[in-house]
C-alpha positions in Angstrom: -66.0 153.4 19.6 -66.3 156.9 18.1 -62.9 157.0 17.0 -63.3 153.4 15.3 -66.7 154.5 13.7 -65.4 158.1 12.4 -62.2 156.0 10.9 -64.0 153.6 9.0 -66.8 156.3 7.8 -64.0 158.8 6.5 -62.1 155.3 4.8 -65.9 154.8 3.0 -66.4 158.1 1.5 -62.2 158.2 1.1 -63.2 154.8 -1.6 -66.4 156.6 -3.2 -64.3 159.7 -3.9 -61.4 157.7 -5.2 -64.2 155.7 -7.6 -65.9 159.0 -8.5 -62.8 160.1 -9.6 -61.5 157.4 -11.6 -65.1 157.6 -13.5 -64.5 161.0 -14.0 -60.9 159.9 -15.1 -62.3 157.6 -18.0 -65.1 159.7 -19.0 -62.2 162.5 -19.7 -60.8 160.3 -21.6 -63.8 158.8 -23.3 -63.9 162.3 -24.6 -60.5 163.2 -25.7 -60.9 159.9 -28.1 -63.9 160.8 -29.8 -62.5 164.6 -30.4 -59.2 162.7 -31.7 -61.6 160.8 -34.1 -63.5 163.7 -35.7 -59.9 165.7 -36.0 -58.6 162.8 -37.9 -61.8 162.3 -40.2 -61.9 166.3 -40.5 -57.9 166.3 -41.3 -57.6 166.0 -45.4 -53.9 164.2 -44.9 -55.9 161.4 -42.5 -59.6 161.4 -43.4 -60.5 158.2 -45.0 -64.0 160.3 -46.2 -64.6 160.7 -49.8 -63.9 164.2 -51.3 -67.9 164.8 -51.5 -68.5 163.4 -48.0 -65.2 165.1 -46.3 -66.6 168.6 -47.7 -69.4 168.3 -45.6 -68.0 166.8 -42.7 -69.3 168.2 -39.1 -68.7 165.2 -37.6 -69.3 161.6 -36.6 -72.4 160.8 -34.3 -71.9 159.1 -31.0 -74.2 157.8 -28.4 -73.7 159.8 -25.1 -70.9 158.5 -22.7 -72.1 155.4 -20.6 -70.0 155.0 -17.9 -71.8 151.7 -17.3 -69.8 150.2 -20.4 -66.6 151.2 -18.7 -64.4 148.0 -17.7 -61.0 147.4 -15.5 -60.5 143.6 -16.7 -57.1 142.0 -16.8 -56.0 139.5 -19.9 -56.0 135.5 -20.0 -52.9 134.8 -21.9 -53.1 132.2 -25.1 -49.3 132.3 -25.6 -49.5 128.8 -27.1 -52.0 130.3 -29.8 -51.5 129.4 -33.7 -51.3 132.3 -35.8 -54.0 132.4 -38.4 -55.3 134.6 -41.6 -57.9 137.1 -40.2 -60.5 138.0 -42.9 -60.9 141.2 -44.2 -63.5 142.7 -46.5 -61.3 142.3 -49.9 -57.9 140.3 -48.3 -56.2 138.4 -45.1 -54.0 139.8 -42.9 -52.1 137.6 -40.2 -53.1 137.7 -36.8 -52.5 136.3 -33.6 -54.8 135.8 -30.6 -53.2 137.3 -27.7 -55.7 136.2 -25.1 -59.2 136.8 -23.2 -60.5 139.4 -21.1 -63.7 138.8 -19.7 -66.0 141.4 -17.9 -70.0 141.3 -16.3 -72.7 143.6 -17.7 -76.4 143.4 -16.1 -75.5 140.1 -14.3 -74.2 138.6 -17.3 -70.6 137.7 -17.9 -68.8 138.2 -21.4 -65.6 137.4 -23.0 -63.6 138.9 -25.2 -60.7 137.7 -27.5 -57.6 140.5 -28.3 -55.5 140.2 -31.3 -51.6 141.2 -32.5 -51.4 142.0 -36.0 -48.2 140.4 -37.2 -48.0 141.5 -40.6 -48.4 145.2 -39.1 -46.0 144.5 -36.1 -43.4 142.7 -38.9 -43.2 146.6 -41.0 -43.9 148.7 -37.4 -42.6 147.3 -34.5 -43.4 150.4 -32.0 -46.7 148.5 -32.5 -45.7 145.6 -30.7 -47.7 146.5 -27.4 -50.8 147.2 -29.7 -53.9 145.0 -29.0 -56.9 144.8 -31.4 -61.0 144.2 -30.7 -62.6 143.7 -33.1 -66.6 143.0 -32.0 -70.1 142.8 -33.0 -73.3 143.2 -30.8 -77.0 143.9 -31.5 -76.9 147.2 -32.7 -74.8 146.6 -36.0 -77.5 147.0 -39.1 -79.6 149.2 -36.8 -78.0 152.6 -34.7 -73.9 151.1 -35.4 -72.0 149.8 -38.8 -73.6 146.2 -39.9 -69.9 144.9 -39.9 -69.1 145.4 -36.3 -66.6 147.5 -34.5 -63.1 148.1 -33.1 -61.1 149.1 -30.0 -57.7 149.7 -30.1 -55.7 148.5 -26.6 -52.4 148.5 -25.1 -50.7 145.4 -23.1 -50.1 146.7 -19.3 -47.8 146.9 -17.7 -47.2 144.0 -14.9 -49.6 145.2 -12.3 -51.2 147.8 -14.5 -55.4 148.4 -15.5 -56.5 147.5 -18.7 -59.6 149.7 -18.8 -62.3 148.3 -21.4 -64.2 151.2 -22.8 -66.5 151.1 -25.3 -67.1 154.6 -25.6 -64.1 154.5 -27.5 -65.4 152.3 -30.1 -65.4 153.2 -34.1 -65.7 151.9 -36.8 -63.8 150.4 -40.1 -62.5 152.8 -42.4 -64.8 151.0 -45.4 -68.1 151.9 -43.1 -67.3 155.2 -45.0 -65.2 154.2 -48.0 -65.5 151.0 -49.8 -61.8 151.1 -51.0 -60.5 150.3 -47.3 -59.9 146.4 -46.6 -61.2 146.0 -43.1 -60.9 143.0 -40.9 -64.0 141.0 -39.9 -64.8 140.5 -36.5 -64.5 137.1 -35.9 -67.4 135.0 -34.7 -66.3 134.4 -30.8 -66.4 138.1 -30.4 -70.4 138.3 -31.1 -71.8 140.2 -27.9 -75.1 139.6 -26.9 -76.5 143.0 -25.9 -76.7 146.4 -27.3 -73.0 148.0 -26.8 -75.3 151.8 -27.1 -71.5 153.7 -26.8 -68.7 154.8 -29.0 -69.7 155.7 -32.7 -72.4 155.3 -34.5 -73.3 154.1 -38.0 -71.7 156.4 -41.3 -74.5 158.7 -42.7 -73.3 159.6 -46.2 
């Protein structure tokens, strides 16, 4: 009986390391994004700031980390989906809907639609794997940009975690610079809480 009660308390605090460390796995990595953002907005060959705005730059504003809005979810396939013109803020660009992830937050269950961008796989195929979220949630117009904003995902591999983390969030190049088209999220991706993680709203 000691033997069967050591086992099984070494395989409990074996799972909460192996948790603690994939936490601290994501939150690395939540990290590493948001460094790769401010390099690109601080690079003058990538930024999409204006001149006046880039000469100031000392970086975007984020809310801190939550690992709470961190996600392993897996996709519902729509391969039967028809493409259609995505809206943009001066254009359309052709999009497909890939499928559905769904995940729960505060007892509450959400879902999610993931788009291909065919025009942009058509001229690029290496982004053929490339999956686009575009959302909106009740902070747009107050702490985050009033026209929602975007993750960037990759299809897994059979078996593989897609991880859903919204501390990677940013937003459209036109929060900053009205000469960007950017897409509109579209309606079914309105989430119903405060997403308080990724970037915040532009201050010019």
């Amino acid at each position: 009986m000691k033997f069967k009660f050591f086992f099984f308390a070494m395989l409990i605090i074996s799972c909460i390391g192996n948790a603690q460390t994939k936490t601290e796995q994501y939150i690395q990595e939540s990290i590493k994004a948001q460094e790769a953002l401010n390099a690109e907005y601080a690079n003058p060959e990538e930024t999409p700031l204006l001149p006046e705005d880039l000469a100031e730059f000392k970086g975007l504003e984020f809310f801190p980390i939550n690992p709470e809005l961190i996600f392993e979810v897996s996709i519902k396939r729509t391969p039967q989906a028809i493409p259609f013109m995505m809206k943009r803020t001066k254009d359309e660009v052709k999009y497909q809907k890939y499928g559905e992830i769904t995940f729960e937050y505060i007892g509450e269950k959400y879902k999610l639609s993931v788009y291909q961008n065919l025009d942009l796989i058509a001229k690029r195929p290496e982004y053929s794997n490339h999956l686009f979220l575009p959302f909106t949630d009740l902070t747009n117009g107050e702490t985050t940009y009033g026209g929602g904003r975007y993750l960037d995902l990759e299809i897994p591999e059979k078996g593989a975690i897609l991880v859903l983390n919204f501390n990677k969030a940013y937003n459209p190049l036109c929060a900053c610079n009205k000469k960007y088209s950017c897409p509109i999220p579209p309606a079914e991706n309105d989430l119903g809480f405060k997403v308080e993680a990724g970037v915040k709203n532009w201050k010019h």
